[in-house]
C-alpha positions in Angstrom: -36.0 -76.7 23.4 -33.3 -75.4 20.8 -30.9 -78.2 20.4 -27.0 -77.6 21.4 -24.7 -77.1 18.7 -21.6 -79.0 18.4 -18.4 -76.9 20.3 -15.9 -76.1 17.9 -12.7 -78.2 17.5 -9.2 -77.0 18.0 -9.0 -77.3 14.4 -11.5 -75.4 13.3 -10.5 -72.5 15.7 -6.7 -73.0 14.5 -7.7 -72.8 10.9 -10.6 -69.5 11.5 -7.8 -67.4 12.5 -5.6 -66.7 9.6 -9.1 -66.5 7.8 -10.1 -63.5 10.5 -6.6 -61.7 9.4 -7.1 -61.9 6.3 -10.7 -59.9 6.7 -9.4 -57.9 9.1 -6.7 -56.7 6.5 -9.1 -56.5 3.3 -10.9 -53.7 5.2 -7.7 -51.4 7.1 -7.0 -48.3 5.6 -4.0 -48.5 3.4 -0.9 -46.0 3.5 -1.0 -43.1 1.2 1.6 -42.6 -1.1 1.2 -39.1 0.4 2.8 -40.7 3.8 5.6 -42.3 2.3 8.0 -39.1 2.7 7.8 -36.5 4.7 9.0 -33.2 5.9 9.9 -31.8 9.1 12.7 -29.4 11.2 16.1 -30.9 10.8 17.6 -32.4 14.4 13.5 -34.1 15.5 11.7 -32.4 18.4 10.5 -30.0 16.6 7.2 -29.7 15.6 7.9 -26.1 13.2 10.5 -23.3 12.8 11.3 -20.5 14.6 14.0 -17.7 13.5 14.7 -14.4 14.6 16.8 -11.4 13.5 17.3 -8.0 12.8 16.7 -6.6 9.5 19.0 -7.3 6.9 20.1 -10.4 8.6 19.8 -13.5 7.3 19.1 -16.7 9.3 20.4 -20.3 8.5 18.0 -23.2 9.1 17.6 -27.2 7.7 14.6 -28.7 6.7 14.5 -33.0 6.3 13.0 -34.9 3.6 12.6 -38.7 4.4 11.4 -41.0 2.0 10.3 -44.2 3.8 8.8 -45.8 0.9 10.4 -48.1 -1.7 10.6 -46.6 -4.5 12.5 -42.8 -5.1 11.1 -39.9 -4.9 11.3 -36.7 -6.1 10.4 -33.5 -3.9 10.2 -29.4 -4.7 10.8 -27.2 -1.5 9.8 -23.5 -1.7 8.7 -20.8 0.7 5.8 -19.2 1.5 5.1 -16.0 3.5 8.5 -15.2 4.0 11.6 -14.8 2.1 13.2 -18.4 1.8 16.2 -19.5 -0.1 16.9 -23.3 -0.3 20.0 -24.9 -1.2 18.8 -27.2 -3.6 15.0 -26.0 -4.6 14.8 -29.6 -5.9 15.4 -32.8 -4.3 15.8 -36.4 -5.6 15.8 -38.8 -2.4 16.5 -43.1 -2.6 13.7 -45.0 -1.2 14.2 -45.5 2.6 16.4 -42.2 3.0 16.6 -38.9 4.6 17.6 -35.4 3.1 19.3 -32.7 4.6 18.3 -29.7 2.8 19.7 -26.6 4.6 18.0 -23.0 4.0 18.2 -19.5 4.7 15.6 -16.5 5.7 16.5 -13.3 5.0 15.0 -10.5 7.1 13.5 -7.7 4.4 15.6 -4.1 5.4 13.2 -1.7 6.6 10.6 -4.7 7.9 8.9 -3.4 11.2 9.9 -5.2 14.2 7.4 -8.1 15.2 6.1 -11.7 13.7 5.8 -13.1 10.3 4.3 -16.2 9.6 4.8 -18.8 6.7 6.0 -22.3 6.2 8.3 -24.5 3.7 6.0 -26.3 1.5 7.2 -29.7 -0.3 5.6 -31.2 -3.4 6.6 -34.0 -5.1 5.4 -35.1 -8.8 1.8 -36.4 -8.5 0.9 -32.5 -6.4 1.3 -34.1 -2.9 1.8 -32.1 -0.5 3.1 -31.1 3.0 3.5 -28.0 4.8 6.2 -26.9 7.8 5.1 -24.2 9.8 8.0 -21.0 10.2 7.5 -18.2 12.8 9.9 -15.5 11.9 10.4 -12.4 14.6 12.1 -9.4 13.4 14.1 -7.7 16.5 14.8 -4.0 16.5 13.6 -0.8 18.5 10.4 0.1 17.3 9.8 3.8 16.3 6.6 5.7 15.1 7.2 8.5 13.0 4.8 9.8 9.7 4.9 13.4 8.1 2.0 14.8 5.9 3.4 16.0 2.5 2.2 17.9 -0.8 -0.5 19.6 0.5 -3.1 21.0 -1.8 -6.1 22.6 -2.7 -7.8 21.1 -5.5 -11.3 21.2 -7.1 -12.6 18.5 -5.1 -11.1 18.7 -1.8 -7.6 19.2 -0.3 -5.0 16.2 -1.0 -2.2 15.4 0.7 0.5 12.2 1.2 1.0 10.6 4.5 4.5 9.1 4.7 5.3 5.9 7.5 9.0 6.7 8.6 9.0 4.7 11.1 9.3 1.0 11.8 5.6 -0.2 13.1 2.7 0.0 11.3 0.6 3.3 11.9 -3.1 3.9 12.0 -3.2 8.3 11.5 -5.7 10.7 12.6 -5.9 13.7 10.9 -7.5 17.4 11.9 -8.4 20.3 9.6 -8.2 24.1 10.4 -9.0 26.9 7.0 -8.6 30.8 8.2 -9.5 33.0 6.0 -9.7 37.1 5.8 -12.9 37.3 7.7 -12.1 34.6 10.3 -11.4 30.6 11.1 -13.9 28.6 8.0 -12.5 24.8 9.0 -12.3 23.3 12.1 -12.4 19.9 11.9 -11.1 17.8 15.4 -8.9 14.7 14.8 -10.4 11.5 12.9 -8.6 8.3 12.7 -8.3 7.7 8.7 -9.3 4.8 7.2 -5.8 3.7 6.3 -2.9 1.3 7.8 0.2 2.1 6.7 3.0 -0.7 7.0 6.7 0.8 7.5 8.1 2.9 4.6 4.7 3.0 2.9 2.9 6.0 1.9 -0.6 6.9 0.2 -2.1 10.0 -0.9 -5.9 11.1 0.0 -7.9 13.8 -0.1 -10.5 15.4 2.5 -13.6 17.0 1.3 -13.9 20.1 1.3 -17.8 21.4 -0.4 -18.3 24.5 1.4 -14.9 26.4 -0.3 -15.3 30.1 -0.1 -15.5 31.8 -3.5 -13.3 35.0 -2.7 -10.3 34.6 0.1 -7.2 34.0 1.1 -7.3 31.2 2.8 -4.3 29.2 4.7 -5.2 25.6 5.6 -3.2 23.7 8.0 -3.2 20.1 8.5 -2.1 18.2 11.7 -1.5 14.3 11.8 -1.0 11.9 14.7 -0.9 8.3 15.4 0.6 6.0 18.6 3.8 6.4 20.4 3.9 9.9 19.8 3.5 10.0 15.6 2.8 13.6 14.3 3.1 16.3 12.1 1.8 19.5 10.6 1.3 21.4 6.8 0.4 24.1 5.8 -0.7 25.8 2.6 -2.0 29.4 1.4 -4.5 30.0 -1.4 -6.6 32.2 -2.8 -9.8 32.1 -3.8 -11.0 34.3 -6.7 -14.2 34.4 -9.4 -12.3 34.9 -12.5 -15.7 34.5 -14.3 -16.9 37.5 -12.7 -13.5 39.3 -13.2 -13.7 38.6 -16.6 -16.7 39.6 -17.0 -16.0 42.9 -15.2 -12.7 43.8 -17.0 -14.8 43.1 -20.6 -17.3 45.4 -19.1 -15.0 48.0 -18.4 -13.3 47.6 -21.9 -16.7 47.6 -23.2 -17.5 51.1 -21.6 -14.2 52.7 -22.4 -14.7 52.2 -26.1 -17.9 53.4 -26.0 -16.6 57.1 -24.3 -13.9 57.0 -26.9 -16.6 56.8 -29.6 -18.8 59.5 -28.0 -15.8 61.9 -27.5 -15.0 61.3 -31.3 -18.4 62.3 -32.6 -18.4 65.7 -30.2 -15.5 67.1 -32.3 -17.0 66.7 -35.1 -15.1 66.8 -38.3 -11.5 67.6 -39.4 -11.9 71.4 -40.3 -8.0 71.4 -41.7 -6.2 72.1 -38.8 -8.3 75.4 -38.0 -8.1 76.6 -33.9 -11.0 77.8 -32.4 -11.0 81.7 -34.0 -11.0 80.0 -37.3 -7.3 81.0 -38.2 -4.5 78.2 -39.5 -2.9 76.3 -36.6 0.5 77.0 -38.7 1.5 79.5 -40.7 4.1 79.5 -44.1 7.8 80.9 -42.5 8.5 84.2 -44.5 12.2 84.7 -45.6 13.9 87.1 -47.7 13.3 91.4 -47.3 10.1 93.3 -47.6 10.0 96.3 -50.3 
């Protein structure tokens, strides 16, 4: 039989416990330095920012810093994702303080209606950081509009430049139609592009065209459309011709003219003086004066 052990005295247990603290504390996670400030909306609550406005407006907004550690601590606010303009970029705060640093967006003219996204970051001198979520929503009707522009036929295809005027982003589809002399030589039915183009943007492309005709007149019209009505249409004559095989005529046909020339030279045969065909002078001398 295993013998009893002693119970513990009061003591002992009295004297254990500050040991058991001090083990307990030896292995807790200390507080980053990290933690000892941080960012966050002005006012508490509020867990990110949220702003909204037309464009061209500009919205006013505070951000806090609070140092909760015991020593300063110096902190650089900037923006990212949106445009952000700080009152002081750079911010010196006492230990156990809180800064109010107020801020304002500034909604881009011309920025489609919808959300942005981007945030307020703060980094203070050892590259810690933290990060404030901001939700911007730009107001405004929303209009699509595009037109197709400088349309051309070139050696390797047609090009053209599609033109957003309107305020949402557009994804275009585009159709192809070439009628020449002898009848319709393109039909192609609408294809969305591979392009998205944001408000005010605009990009120039080019659609294949292999199977040209060598000798036409051709007129090529081009049709684009995107959502909520988008479209427009160009159109461009041109004409095809072989000028190697109209040089080549024309130098023939020089070619054969100099050769009559020559042949109706040697039938003449050569200068007899000015004689006509009865042998006599073409000219006679002009008699003046009284015969005898």
């Amino acid at each position: 039989m295993r013998a009893l052990e002693p119970p513990m005295s009061s003591a002992a247990r009295v004297l254990s416990l500050p040991l058991l603290l001090l083990s307990l504390l030896a292995v807790a996670p200390t507080a980053t330095a990290a933690e000892a400030w941080l960012v966050a909306p002005s006012g508490g609550g509020r867990p990110s920012f949220y702003t909204e406005g037309e464009p061209g407006s500009v919205q006013q907004d505070t951000v806090s810093v609070t140092n909760r550690g015991t020593e300063p601590v110096t902190v650089r606010l900037a923006g990212d994702g949106v445009p952000i303009a700080f009152a002081g970029s750079r911010v010196r705060i006492p230990a156990r303080t809180r800064a109010e640093v107020p801020f304002t967006v500034t909604v881009p003219t011309g920025t489609a209606p919808g959300d942005r996204s981007g945030e307020i970051v703060a980094r203070d001198a050892d590259g810690r950081t933290q990060r404030v979520a901001l939700r911007l929503r730009v107001t405004g009707p929303e209009l699509s509009a595009l037109t197709v522009e400088q349309v051309a036929v070139r050696a390797d295809g047609i090009t053209y430049v599609l033109v957003n005027r309107g305020t949402t982003p557009i994804a275009p589809s585009l159709a192809v139609r070439a009628d020449g002399v002898l009848g319709r030589l393109v039909d192609r039915a609408p294809r969305t592009l591979p392009v998205d183009l944001p408000p005010g943007s605009r990009t120039r492309l080019t659609e294949p065209w292999p199977d040209r005709p060598a000798f036409d007149a051709v007129d090529v019209r081009l049709t684009v459309t995107a959502a909520g009505g988008a479209a427009d249409t160009a159109q461009v004559s041109v004409r095809f011709v072989p000028w190697g095989t109209v040089a080549g005529a024309a130098g023939a046909l020089a070619a054969a003219g100099a050769l009559l020339a020559v042949r109706r030279r040697r039938r003449r045969g050569p200068y007899d003086g000015g004689a006509n065909e009865v042998g006599r002078p073409l000219w006679q001398p002009e008699l003046t004066g009284a015969g005898t």
